[in-house]
KOLKOL-790651 format. One record per residue (C-alpha): residue in one letter; residue number from 1; x, y, z. Coordinates in steps of 0.1 Angstrom, whole numbers, plus 5000, padded with zeros to 4 digits. Layout:
% KOLKOL-790651
<rec resn="a" resi="NUM" px="X" py="Y" pz="Z"/>
...
% end
This chain:
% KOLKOL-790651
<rec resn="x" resi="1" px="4460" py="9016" pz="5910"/>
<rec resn="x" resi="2" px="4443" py="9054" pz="5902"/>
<rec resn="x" resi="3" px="4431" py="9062" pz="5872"/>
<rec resn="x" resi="4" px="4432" py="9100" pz="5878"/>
<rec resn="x" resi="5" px="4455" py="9119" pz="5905"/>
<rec resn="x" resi="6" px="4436" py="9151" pz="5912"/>
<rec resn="x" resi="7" px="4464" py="9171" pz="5926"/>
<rec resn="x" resi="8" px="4447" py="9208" pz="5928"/>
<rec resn="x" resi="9" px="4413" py="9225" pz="5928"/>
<rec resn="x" resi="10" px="4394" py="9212" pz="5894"/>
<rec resn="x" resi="11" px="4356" py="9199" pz="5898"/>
<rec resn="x" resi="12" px="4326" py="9203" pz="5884"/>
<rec resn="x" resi="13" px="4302" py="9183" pz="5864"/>
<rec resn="x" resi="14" px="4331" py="9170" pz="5835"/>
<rec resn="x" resi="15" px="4350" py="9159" pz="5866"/>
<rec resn="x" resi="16" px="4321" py="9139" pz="5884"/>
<rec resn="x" resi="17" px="4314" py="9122" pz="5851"/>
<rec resn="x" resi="18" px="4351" py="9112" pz="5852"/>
<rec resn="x" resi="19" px="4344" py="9094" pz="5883"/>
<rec resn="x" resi="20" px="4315" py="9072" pz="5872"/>
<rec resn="x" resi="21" px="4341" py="9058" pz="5845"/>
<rec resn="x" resi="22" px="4372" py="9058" pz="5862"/>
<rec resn="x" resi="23" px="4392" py="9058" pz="5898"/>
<rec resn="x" resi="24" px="4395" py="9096" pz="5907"/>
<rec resn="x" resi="25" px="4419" py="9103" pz="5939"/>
<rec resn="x" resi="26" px="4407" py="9139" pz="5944"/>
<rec resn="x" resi="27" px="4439" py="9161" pz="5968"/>
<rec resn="x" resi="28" px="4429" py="9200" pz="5957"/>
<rec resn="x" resi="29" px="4457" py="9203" pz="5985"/>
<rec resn="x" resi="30" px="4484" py="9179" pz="5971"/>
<rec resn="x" resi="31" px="4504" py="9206" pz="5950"/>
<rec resn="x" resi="32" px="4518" py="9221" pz="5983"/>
<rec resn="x" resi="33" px="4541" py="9186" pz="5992"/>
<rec resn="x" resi="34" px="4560" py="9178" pz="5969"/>
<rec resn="x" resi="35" px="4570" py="9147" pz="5986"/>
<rec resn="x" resi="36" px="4536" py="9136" pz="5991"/>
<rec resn="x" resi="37" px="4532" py="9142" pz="5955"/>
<rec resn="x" resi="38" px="4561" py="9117" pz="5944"/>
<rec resn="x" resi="39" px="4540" py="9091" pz="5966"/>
<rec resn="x" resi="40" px="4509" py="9096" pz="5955"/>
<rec resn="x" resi="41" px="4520" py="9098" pz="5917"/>
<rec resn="x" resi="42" px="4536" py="9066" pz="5920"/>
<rec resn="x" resi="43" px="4506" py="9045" pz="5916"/>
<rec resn="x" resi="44" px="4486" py="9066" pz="5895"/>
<rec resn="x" resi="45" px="4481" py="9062" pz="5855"/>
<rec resn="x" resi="46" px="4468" py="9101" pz="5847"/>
<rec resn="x" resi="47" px="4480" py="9134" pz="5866"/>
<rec resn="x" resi="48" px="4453" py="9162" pz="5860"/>
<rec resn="x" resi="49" px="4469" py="9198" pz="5875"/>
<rec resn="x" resi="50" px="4462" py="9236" pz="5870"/>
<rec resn="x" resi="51" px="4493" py="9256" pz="5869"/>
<rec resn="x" resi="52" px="4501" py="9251" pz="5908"/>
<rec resn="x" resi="53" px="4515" py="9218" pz="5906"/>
<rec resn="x" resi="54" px="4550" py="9215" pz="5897"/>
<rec resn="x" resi="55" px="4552" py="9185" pz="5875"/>
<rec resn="x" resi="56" px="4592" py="9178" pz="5873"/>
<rec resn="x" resi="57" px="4611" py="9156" pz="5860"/>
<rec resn="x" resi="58" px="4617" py="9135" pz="5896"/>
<rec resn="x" resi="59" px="4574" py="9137" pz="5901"/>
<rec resn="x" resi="60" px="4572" py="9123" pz="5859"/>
<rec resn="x" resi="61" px="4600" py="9090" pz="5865"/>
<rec resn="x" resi="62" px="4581" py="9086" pz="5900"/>
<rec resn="x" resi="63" px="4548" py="9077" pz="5884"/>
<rec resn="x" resi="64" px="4560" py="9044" pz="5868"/>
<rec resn="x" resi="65" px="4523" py="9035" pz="5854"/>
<rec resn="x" resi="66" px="4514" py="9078" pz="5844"/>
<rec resn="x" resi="67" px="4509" py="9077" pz="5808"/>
<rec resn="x" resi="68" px="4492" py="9114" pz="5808"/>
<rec resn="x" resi="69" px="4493" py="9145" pz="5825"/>
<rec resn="x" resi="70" px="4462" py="9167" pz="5822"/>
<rec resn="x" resi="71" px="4471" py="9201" pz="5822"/>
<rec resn="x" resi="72" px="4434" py="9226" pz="5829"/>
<rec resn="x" resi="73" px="4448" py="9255" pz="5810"/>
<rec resn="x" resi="74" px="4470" py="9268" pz="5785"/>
<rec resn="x" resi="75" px="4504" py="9273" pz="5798"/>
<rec resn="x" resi="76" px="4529" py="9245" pz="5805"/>
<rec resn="x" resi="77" px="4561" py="9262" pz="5823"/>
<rec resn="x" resi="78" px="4549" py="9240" pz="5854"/>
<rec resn="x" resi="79" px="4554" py="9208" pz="5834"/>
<rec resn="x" resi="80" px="4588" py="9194" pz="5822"/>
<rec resn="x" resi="81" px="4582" py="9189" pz="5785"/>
<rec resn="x" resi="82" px="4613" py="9175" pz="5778"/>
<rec resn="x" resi="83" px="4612" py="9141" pz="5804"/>
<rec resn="x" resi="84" px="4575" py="9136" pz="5796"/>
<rec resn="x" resi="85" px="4583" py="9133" pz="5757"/>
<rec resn="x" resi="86" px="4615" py="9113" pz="5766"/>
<rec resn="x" resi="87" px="4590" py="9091" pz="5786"/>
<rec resn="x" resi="88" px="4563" py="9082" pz="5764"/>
<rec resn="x" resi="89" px="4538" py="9106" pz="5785"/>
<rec resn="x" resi="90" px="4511" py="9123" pz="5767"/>
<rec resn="x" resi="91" px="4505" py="9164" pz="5780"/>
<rec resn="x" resi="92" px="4473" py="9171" pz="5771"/>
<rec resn="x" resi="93" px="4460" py="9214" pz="5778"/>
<rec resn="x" resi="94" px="4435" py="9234" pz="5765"/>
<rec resn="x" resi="95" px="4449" py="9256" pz="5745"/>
<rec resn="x" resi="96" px="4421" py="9279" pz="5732"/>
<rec resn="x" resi="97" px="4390" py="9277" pz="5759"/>
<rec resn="x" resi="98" px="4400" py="9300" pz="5784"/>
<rec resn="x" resi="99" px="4409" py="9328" pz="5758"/>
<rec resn="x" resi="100" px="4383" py="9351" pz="5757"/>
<rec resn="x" resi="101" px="4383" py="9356" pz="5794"/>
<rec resn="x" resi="102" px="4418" py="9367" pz="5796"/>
<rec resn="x" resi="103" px="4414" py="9395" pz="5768"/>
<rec resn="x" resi="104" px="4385" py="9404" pz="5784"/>
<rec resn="x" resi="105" px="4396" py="9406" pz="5819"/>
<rec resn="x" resi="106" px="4425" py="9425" pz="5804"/>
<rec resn="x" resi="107" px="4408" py="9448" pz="5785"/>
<rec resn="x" resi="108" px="4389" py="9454" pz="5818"/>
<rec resn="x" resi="109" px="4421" py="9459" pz="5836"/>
<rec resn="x" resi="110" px="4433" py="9487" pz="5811"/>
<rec resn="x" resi="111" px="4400" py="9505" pz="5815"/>
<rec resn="x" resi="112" px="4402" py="9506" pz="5851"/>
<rec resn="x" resi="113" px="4436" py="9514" pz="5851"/>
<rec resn="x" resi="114" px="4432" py="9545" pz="5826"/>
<rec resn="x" resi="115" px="4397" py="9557" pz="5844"/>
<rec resn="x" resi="116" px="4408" py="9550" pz="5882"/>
<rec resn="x" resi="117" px="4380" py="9527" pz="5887"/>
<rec resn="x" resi="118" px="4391" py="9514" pz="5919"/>
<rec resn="x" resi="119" px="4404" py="9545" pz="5932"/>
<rec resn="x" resi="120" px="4372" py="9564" pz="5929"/>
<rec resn="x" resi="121" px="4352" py="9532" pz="5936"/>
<rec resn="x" resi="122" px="4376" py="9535" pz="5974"/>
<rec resn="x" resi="123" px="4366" py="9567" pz="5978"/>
<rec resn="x" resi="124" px="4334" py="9570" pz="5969"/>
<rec resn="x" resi="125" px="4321" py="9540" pz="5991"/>
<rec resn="x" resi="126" px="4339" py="9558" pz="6020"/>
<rec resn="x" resi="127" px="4317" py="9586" pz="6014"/>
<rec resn="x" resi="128" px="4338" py="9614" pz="5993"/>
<rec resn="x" resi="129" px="4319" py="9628" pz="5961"/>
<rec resn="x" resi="130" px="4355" py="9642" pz="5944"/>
<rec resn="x" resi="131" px="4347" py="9640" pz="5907"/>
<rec resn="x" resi="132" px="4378" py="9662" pz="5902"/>
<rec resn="x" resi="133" px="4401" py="9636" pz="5914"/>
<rec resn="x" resi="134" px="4394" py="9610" pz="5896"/>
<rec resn="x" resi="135" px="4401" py="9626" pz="5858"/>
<rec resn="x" resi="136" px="4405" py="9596" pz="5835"/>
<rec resn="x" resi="137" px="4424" py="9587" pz="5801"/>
<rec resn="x" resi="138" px="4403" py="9579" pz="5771"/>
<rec resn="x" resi="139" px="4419" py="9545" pz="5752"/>
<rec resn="x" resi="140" px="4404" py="9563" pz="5720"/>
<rec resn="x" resi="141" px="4432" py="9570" pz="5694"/>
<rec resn="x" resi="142" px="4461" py="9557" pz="5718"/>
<rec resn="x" resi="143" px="4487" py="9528" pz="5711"/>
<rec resn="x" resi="144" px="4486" py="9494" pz="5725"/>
<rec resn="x" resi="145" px="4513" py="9475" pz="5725"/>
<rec resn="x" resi="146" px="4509" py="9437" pz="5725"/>
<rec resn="x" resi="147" px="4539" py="9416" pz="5739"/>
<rec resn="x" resi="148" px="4529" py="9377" pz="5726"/>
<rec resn="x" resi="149" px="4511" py="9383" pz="5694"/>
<rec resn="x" resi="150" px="4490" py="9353" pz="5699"/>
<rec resn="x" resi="151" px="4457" py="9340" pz="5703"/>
<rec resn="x" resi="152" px="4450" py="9362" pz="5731"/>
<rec resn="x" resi="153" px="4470" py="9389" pz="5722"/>
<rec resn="x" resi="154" px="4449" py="9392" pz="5687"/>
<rec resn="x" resi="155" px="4418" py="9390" pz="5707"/>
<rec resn="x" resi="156" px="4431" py="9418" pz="5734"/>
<rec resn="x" resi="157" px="4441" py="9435" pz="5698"/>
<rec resn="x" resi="158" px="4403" py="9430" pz="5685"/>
<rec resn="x" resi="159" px="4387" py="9444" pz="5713"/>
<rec resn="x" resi="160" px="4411" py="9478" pz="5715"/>
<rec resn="x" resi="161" px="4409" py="9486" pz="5678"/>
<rec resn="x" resi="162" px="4366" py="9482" pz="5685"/>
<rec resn="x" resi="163" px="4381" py="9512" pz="5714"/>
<rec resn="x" resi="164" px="4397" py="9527" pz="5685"/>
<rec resn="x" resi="165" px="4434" py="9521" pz="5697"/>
<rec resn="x" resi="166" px="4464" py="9520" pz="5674"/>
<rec resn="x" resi="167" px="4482" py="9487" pz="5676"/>
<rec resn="x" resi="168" px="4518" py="9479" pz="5678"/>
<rec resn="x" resi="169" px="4526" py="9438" pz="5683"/>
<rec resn="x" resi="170" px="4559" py="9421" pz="5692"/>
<rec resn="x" resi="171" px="4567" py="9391" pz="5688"/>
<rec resn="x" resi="172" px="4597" py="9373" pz="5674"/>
<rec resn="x" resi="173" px="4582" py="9343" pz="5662"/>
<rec resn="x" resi="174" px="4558" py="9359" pz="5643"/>
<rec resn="x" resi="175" px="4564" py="9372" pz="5606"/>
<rec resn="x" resi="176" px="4548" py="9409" pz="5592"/>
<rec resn="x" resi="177" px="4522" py="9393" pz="5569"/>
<rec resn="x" resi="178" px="4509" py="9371" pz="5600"/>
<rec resn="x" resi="179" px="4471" py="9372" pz="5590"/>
<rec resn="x" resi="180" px="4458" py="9376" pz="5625"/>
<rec resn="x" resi="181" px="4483" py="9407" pz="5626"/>
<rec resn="x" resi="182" px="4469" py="9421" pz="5591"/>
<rec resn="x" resi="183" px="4433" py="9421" pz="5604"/>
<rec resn="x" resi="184" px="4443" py="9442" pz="5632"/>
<rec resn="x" resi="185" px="4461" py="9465" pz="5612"/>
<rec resn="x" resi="186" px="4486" py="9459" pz="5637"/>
<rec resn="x" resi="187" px="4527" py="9472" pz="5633"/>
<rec resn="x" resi="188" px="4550" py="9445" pz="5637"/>
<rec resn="x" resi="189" px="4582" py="9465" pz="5657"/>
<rec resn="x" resi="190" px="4605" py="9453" pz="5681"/>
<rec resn="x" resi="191" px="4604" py="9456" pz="5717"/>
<rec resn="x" resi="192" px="4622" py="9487" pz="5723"/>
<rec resn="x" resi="193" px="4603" py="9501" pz="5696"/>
<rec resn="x" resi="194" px="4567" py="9488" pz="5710"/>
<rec resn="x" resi="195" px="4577" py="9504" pz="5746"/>
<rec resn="x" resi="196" px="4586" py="9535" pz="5738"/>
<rec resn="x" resi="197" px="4557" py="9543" pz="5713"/>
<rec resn="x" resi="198" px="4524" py="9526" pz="5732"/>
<rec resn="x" resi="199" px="4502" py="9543" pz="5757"/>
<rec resn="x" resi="200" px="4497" py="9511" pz="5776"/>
<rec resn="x" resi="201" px="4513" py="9481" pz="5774"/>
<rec resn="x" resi="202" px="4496" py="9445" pz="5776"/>
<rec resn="x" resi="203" px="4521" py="9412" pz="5781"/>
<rec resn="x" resi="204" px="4508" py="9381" pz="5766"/>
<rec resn="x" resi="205" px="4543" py="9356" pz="5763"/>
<rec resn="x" resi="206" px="4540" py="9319" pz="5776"/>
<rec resn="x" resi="207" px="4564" py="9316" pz="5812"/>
<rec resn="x" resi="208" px="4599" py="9303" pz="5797"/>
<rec resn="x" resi="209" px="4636" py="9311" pz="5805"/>
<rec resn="x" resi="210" px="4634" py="9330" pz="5776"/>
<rec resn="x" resi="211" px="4608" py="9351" pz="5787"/>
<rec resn="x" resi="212" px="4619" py="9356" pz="5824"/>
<rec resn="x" resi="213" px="4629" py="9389" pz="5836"/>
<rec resn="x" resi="214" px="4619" py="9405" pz="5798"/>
<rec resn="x" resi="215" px="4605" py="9432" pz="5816"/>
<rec resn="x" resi="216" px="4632" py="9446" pz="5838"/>
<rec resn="x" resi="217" px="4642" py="9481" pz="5847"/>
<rec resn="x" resi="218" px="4663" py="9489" pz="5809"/>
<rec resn="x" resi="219" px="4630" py="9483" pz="5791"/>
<rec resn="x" resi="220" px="4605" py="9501" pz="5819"/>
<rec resn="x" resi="221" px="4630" py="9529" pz="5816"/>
<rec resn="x" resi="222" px="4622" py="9528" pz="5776"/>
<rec resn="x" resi="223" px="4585" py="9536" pz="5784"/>
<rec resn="x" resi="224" px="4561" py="9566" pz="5785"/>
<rec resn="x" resi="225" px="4559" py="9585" pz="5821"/>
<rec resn="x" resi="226" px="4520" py="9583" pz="5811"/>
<rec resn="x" resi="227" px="4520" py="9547" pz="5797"/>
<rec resn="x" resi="228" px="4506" py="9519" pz="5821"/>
<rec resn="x" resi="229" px="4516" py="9483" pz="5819"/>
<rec resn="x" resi="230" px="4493" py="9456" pz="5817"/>
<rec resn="x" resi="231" px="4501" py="9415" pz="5830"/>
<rec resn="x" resi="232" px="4480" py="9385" pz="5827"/>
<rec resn="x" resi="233" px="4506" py="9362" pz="5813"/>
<rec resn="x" resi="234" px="4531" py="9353" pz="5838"/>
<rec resn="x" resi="235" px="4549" py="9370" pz="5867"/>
<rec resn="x" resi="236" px="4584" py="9360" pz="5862"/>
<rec resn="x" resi="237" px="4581" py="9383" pz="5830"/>
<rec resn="x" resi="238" px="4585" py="9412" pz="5852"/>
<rec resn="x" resi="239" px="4615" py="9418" pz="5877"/>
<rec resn="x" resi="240" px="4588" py="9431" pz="5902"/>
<rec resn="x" resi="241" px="4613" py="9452" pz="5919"/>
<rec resn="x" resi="242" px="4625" py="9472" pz="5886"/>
<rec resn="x" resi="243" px="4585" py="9474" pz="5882"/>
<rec resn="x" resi="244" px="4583" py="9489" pz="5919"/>
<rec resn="x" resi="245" px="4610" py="9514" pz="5915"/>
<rec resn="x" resi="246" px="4597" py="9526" pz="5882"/>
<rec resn="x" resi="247" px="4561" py="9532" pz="5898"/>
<rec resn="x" resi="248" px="4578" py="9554" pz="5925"/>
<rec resn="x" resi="249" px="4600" py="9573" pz="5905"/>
<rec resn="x" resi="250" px="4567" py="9581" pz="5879"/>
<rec resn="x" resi="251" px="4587" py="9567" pz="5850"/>
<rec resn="x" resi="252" px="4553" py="9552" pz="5843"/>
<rec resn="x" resi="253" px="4517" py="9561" pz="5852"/>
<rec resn="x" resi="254" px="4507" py="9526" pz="5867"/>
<rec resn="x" resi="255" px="4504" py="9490" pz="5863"/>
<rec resn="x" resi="256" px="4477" py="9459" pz="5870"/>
<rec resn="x" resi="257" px="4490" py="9430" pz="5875"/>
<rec resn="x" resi="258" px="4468" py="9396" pz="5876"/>
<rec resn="x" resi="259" px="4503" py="9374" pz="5880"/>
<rec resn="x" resi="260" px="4529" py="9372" pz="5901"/>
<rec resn="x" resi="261" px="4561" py="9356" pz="5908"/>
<rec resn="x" resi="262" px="4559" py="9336" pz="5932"/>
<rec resn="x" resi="263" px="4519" py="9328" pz="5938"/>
<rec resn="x" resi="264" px="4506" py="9336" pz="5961"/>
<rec resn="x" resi="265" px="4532" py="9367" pz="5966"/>
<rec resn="x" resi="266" px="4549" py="9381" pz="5999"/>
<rec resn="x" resi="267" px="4538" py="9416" pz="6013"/>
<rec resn="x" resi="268" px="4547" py="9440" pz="5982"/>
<rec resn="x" resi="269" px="4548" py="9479" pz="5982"/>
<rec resn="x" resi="270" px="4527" py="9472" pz="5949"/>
<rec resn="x" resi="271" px="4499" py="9466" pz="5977"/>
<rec resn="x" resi="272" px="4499" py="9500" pz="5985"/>
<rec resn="x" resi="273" px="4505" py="9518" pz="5956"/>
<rec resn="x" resi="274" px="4473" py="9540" pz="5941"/>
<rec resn="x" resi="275" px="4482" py="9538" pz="5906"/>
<rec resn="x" resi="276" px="4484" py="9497" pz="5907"/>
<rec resn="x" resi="277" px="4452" py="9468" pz="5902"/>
<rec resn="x" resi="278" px="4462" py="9438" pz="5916"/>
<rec resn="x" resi="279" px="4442" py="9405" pz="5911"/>
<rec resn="x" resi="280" px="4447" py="9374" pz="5920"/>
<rec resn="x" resi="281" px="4452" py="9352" pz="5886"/>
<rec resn="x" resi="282" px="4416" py="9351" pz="5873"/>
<rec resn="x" resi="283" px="4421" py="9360" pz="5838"/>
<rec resn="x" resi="284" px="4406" py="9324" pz="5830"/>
<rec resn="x" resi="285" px="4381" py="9319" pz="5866"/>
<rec resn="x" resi="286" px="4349" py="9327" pz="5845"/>
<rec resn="x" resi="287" px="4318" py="9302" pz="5846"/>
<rec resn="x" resi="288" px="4325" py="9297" pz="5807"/>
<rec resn="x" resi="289" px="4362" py="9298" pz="5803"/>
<rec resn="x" resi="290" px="4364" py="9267" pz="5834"/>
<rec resn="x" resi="291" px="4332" py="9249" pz="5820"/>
<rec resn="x" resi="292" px="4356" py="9249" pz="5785"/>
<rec resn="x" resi="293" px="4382" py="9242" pz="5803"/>
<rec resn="x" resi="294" px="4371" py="9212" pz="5825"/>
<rec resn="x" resi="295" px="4350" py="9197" pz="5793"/>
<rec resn="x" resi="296" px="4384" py="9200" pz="5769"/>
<rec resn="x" resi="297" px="4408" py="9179" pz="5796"/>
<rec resn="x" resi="298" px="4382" py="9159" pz="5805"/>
<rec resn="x" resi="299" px="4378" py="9143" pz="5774"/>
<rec resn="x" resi="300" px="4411" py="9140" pz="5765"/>
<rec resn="x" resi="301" px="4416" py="9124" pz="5797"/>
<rec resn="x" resi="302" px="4387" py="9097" pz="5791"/>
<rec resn="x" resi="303" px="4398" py="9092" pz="5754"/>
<rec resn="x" resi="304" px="4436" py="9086" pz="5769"/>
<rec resn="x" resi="305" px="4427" py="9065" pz="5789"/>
<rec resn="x" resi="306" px="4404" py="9043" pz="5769"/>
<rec resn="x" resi="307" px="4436" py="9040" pz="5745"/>
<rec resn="x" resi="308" px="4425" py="9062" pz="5726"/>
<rec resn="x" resi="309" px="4444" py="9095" pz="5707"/>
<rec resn="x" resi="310" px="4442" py="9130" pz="5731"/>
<rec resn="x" resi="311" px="4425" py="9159" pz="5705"/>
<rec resn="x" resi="312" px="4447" py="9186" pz="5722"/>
<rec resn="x" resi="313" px="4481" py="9168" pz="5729"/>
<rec resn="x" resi="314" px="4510" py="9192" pz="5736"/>
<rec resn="x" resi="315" px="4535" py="9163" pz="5729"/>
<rec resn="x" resi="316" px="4547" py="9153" pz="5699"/>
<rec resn="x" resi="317" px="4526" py="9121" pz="5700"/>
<rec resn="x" resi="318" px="4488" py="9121" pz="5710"/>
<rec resn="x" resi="319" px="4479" py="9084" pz="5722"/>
<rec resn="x" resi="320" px="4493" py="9067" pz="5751"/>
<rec resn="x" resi="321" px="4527" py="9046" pz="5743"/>
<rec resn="x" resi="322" px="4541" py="9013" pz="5766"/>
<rec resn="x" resi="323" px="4567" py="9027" pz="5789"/>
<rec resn="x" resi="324" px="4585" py="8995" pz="5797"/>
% end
């Protein structure tokens, strides 16, 4: 029997103290076979994953003894909610610790975007000196529009308005007199609304069939030719081809994107476009966000398993129940 499946890349010092407690079958390679998966799940009583490993319904009834899955991050569109709670398996995630380093990776995207950082960072390292290529936008007294009024879209919205930016916020499941919404002075409008009126854009909605494809061509066509779009939430938010042909015909100025759909993703024309930042999903890969991160599932992990209830349980029950 295994305590604790490992079935992607997640170490560090929370981890090695899991080990001294517990059995710890460490496979950072695991998420890419799926069958191997199912076998390895079978015997194992916890299932800690990043947002690689698809945890389905098939891998969930295949772990007969799994009595938690330890998700090391914040979104759970990899995990089928719906056959954990009908099996008695506690999802525990760390819903606030890797936060900050999304807002601020994306507030670092929409100032390279707007100043052509890593244009003129290209062509200055290959030797040019072209100061007149390279004329920026100030964020100063433009719009942002949030998509996913959220923790992380209030703390994107927090950092603009210190930029001086206007702020426009949709998001159906939140109402007008939201408080985190009334301290940014933010505009609750609806989508249409937010796209046509914002300068750039910033998408900050959980991956759901709800939310795939809610950026398609209709809505790009909506936008500003001098607006840029902005993604660290998921990929399948965008139809990546509508995204393409918009960029080409200049019915926006540019995009960066630090998700895709699938990851990693195929050869794009998005690789060779000027006017887009592509990274490859680090919004949360900073020292602090991971050592948050790591400590958070950790202990959920230890308390689970020592019978004990989970402190961030995204279930509707927190402590480990008898599956027979």
């Amino acid at each position: 029997m295994i305590d604790i499946l490992i079935s992607e890349n997640i170490s560090g010092a929370f981890v090695d103290a899991l080990s001294t407690r517990f059995q710890v079958s460490r496979q950072p390679k695991l998420w890419e076979d799926q069958a191997a998966l199912l076998k390895a799940v079978e015997t194992a009583r916890v299932l800690l994953v990043r947002n690689n490993t698809q945890v389905t319904s098939e891998v969930l009834r295949a772990g007969k003894n799994l009595i938690a899955v330890g998700r090391a991050g914040v979104g759970l569109d990899n995990i089928d909610m719906e056959s954990a709670s009908e099996l008695g398996i506690v999802v525990t995630f760390t819903p606030d610790q890797n936060s900050i380093s999304a807002a601020e990776l994306t507030m670092g995207l929409m100032l390279a975007l707007t100043r052509g950082i890593p244009r003129a960072t290209a062509d200055t390292s290959a030797g040019g000196w072209n100061r007149q290529q390279f004329v920026g936008t100030e964020l100063y007294g433009k719009t942002l529009g949030i998509i996913g009024a959220g923790k992380i879209g209030f703390l994107v919205g927090a950092r603009a308005r210190a930029f001086g930016m206007n702020i426009l916020a949709y998001d159906p499941f939140v109402s007008a007199d939201n408080v985190m919404l009334t301290e940014l002075r933010a505009e609750l409008v609806e989508l249409d609304d937010l796209l046509s009126r914002s300068d750039v854009v910033s998408c900050h909605v959980p991956g759901s069939p709800k939310t795939d494809g809610l950026i398609n061509r209709e809505r790009l066509s909506k936008m500003k030719p001098t607006a840029y779009f902005v993604n660290t939430a998921r990929g399948q938010v965008v139809v990546e081809e509508d995204l393409i042909d918009a960029l080409k015909a200049g019915k926006i100025a540019g995009a960066a994107l630090d998700v895709r759909a699938p990851e990693p993703p195929k050869d794009s024309p998005l690789n060779r476009m000027p006017n887009v930042i592509l990274t490859p999903h680090i919004a949360a890969f900073t020292k602090e966000a991971q050592n948050r991160v790591t400590r958070a599932v950790c202990g959920d992990i230890a308390r689970l398993l020592d019978g004990k209830p989970a402190t961030n349980a995204a279930t509707r029950f927190r402590a480990p129940r008898n599956r027979a």
